[in-house]
C-alpha positions in Angstrom: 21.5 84.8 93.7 23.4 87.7 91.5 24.3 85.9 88.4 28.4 86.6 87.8 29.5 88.9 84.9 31.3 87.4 81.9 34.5 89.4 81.0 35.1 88.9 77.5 38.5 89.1 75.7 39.7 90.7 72.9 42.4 90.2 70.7 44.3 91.3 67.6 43.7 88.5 64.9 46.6 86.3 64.0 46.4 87.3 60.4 46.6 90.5 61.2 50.2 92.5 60.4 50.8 94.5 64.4 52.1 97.3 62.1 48.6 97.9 60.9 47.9 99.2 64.3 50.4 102.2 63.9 47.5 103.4 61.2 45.2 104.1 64.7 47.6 106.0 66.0 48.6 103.4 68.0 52.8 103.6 69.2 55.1 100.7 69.9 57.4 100.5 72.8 60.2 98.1 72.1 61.3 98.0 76.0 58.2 95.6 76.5 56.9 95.0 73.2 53.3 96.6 74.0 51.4 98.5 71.3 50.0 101.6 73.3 47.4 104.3 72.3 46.7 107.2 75.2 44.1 109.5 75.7 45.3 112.0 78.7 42.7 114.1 80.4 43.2 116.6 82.9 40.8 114.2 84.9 42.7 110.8 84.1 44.1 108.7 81.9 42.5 106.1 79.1 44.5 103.7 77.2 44.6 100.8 75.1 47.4 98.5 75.2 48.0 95.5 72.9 50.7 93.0 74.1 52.7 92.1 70.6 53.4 88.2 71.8 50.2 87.0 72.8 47.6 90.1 71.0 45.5 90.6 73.7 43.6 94.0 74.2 44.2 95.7 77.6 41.7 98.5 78.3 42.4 101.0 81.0 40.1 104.1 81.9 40.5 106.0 84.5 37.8 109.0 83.7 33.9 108.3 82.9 34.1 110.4 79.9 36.9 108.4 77.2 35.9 109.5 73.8 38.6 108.7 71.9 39.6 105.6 73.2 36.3 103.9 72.8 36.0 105.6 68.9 39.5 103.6 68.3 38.5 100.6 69.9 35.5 101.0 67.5 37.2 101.2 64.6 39.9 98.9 65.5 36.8 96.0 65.3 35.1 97.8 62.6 38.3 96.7 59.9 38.1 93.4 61.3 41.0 93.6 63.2 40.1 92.1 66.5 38.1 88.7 67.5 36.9 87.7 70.7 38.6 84.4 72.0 36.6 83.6 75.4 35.5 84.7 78.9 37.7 85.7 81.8 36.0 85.0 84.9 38.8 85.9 87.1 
């Protein structure tokens, strides 16, 4: 029997000022209130998206070779900026 993989999420901490994520480069979009940071490719597109009402980190990647995403995902955790609040077995 294959034992089921746990999807973990991430999150912004509630302490944390949203603003602080314009510092990573990160833009906001005031038509949906998403924080958005986009690496485009000729291959594809990689992106991070944080959703300003509940904080949630939404990872997309659509090439096998993200750099830059992943490095700001890193230091995005690295300033103790994100927390992991439970499993998504969905």
């Amino acid at each position: 029997m294959l034992k089921k993989k746990k999807n973990y999420k991430l999150k912004i901490k509630d302490d944390v000022d949203l603003k602080e994520l314009e510092k990573f480069g990160f833009v906001f979009d005031t038509d949906d209130g998403i924080y958005r940071y986009t690496e485009r490719t000729n291959l594809g597109i990689t992106s991070i998206r944080i959703r300003s009402w509940d904080r949630r980190i939404l990872y997309r990647q659509d090439v096998g070779t993200d750099t830059d995403c992943l490095c700001i995902l890193y230091d995005l955790i690295q300033a103790g900026l994100v927390e992991k609040v439970g499993v998504d077995n969905g």
